[in-house]
N, C-alpha and C positions, 0 to 999 in steps of 0.2 A: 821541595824540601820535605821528605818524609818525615824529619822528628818531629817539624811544625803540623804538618796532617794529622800526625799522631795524640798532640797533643790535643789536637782541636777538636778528634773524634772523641778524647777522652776525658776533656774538663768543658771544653766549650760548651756555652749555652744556648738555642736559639730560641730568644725570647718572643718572638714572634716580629711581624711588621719591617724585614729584613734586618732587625740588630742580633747579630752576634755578641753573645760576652762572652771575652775571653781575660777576663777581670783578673785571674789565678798567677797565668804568667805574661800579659802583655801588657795591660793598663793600669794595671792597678800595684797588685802583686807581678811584680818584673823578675821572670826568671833569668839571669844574666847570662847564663849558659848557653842559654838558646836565641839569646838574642844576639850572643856577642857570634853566635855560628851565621843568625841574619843578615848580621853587617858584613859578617864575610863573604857571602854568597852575593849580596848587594854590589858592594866593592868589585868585586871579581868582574861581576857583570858589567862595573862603569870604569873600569881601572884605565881604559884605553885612552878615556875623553880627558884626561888634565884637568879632574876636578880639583879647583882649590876652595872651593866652600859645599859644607852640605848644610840644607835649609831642610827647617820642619814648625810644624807647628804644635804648641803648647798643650798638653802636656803629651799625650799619649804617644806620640812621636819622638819624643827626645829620645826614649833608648836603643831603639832601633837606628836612627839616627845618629847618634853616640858610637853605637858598632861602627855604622858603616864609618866614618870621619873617624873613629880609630884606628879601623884598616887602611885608610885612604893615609893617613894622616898628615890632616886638612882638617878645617877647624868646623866647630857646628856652630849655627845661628839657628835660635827658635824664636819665632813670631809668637809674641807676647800678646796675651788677650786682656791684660790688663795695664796701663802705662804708668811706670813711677814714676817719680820725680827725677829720677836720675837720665832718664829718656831725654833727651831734648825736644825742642818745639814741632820744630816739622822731621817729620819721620814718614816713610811708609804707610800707608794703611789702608785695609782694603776688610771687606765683611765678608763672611759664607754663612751659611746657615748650618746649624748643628744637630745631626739626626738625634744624637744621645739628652742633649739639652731643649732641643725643641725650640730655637730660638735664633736669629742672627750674632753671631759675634764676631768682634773685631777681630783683628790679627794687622800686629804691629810692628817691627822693624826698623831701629837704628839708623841711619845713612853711616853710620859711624862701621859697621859690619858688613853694609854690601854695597858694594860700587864698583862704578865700570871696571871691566876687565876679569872680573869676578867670572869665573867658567863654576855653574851652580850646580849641584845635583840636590833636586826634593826626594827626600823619602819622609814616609808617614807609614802610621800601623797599618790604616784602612786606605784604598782605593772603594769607593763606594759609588756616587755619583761623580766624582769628579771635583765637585764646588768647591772644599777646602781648598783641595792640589791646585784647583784653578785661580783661587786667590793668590797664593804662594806666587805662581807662575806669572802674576800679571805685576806682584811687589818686584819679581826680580830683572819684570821689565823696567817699573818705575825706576828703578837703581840704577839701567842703562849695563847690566851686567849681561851675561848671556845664558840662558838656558841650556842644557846638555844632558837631563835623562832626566827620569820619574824613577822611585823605585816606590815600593809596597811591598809590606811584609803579607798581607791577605788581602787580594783583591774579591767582591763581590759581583761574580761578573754579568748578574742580570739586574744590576742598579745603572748600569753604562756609562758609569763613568770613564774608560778606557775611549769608547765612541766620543765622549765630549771632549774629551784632551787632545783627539787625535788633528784637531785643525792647528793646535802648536805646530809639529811636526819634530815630534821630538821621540826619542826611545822611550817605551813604558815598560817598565820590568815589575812582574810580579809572582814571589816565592810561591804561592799558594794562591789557585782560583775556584772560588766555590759557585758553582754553576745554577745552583738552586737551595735552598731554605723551605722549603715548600713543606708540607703535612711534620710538621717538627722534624723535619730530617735536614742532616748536611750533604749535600754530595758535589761532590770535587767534580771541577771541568775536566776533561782529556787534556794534555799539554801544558799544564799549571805551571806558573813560571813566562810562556810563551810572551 
């Protein structure tokens, strides 16, 4: 997706330690324009599989997320890292570890939104290590639902997490793959998307 390349040569941050910000328009500050083009692109890619849920986790995923389950339209659920009251008792739940927060956190889920028969599609901002996506992927087993693709708006593709997803055996799609961070620079894989 060259407007996303573009953008990310042009505001992205590499803070060092493999985190990207890209704070302006994906996490923080949500360009809707270009997200709502991610969901399309995302969609397109999973239109075949009869997704009727798409799953993400809290927060920086939702709008991407959003797109894509607006194109599909098919409903989003996000894994909640905090549980109100309005949650019921037993629910989902499973922990990853958070590069940005430096810490484990939960990610929660309803039974009341996913359950068998449920054909799921994850997307998330970041594919990095894998660990979030891989949390996600083991709730939407708990649920006895079915798994059916990955998407990512920017994968980082020397953190491997694409390598640790791959024993699912499921499609991983990703708009943008940045091959290296290395001396302050970004530089994109060959095949980005692949």
């Amino acid at each position: 997706m060259e407007s996303l390349k573009a953008r990310i040569l042009a505001e992205g941050r590499n803070m060092g330690r493999g985190i990207l910000k890209v704070d302006s328009f994906v996490n923080h500050q949500v360009d809707a324009a270009l997200m709502q083009e991610a969901g399309q692109a995302l969609a397109a890619r999973f239109a075949e599989e009869s997704v009727t849920k798409v799953l993400t986790a809290e927060i920086s995923g939702i709008a991407p997320a959003l797109m894509t389950a607006l194109a599909l339209r098919v409903p989003i659920v996000y894994a909640r890292k905090t549980k109100p009251i309005t949650m019921p008792e037993d629910i989902y739940i499973r922990t990853a570890p958070s590069h940005t927060k430096g810490q484990e956190v939960a990610l929660m889920v309803s039974p009341e939104f996913l359950q068998p028969g449920d054909r799921v599609l994850i997307v998330d901002d970041f594919l990095a290590t894998g660990k979030t996506i891989d949390a996600l992927v083991q709730i939407v087993r708990d649920a006895g639902a079915e798994l059916v693709g990955i998407g990512a708006v920017i994968e980082k593709t020397f953190e491997g997490g694409r390598a640790a997803l791959a024993r699912h055996g499921i499609p991983v799609h990703a708009l943008v793959a940045i091959a290296s961070m290395d001396d302050g620079k970004i530089t994109f894989a060959n095949g980005a998307g692949a």
